[in-house]
C-alpha positions in Angstrom: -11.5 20.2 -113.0 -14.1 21.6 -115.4 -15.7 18.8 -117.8 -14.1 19.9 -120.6 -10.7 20.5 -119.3 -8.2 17.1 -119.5 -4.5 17.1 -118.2 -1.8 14.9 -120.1 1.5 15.0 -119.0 1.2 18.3 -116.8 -0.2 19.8 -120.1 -4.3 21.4 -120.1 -6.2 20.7 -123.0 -8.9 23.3 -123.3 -11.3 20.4 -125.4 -12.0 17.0 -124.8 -9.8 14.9 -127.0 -12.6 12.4 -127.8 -14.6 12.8 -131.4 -17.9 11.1 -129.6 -20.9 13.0 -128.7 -21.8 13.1 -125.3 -25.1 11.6 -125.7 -22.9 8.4 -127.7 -20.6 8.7 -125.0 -23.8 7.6 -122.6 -25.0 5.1 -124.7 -21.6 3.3 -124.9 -21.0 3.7 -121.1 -24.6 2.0 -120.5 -24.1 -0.6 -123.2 -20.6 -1.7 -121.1 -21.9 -1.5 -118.1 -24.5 -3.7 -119.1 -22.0 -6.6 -120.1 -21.0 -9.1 -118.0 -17.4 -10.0 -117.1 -16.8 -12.6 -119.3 -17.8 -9.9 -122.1 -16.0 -7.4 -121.0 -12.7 -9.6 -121.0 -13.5 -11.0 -124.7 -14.0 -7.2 -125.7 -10.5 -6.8 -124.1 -9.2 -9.8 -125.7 -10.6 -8.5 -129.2 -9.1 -5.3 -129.0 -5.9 -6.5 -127.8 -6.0 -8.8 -130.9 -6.6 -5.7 -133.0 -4.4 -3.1 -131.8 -1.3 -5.8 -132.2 -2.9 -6.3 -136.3 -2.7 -2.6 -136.8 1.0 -3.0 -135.2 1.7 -6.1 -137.8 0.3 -3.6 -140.9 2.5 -1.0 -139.9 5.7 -2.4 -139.6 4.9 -4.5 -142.8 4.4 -1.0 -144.2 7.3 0.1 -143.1 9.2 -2.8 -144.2 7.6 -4.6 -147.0 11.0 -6.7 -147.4 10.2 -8.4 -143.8 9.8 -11.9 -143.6 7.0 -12.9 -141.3 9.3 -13.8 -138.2 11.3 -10.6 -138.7 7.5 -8.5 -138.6 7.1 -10.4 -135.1 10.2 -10.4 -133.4 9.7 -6.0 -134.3 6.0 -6.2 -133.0 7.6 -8.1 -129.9 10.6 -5.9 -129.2 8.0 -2.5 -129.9 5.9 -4.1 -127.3 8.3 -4.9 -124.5 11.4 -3.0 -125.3 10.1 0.6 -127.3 13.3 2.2 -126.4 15.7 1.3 -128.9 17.8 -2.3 -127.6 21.0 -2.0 -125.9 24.1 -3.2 -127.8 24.9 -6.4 -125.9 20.9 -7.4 -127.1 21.2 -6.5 -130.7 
C-alpha cells in the first residue's frame, strides 16, 4: 500500500488522516523510542487520565444537571457498555 493510502473499515482514504508533518512525525517517533518503559507506561497512564477528563467534560456538557456520581456511572457505562444497556440492566 502506497504511503499515503490508509484503509479504515474496508474504506481507502486517498490522504493521510494525521495533521503532523512528516519531518514532526520523525521527531516524535525518535523522541518515543528514546523513552524507557517505565516512560512510555506513565505517558500511557497520562493519556488514559486525559482521554477519560475529556469524557467527564462532555457528558457534564451534555448534562449540566448531573450530579457527580451520575457523570461517572455514564463515563463507566460509555466505557464498558457503548451500546445502549439492555432492559433487565437499566
Amino acid at each position: 500500500m502506497p504511503a499515503a493510502e490508509f484503509t479504515y473499515r474496508g474504506t481507502i482514504f486517498p490522504v493521510p488522516m494525521s495533521d503532523t508533518s512528516p519531518d514532526a512525525q520523525a521527531v516524535q517517533l525518535r523522541i518515543q523510542w528514546s523513552l524507557s518503559g517505565e516512560q512510555r507506561l506513565l505517558q500511557a497512564w497520562e493519556m488514559s487520565l486525559f482521554a477519560r477528563e475529556l469524557g467527564r467534560q462532555r457528558i457534564r456538557y451534555e448534562h449540566p444537571d448531573w450530579s457527580e456520581a451520575s457523570i461517572e456511572r455514564e463515563l463507566l457505562r460509555l466505557a464498558f457498555f457503548p451500546a445502549p444497556l439492555p432492559a433487565r440492566l437499566r
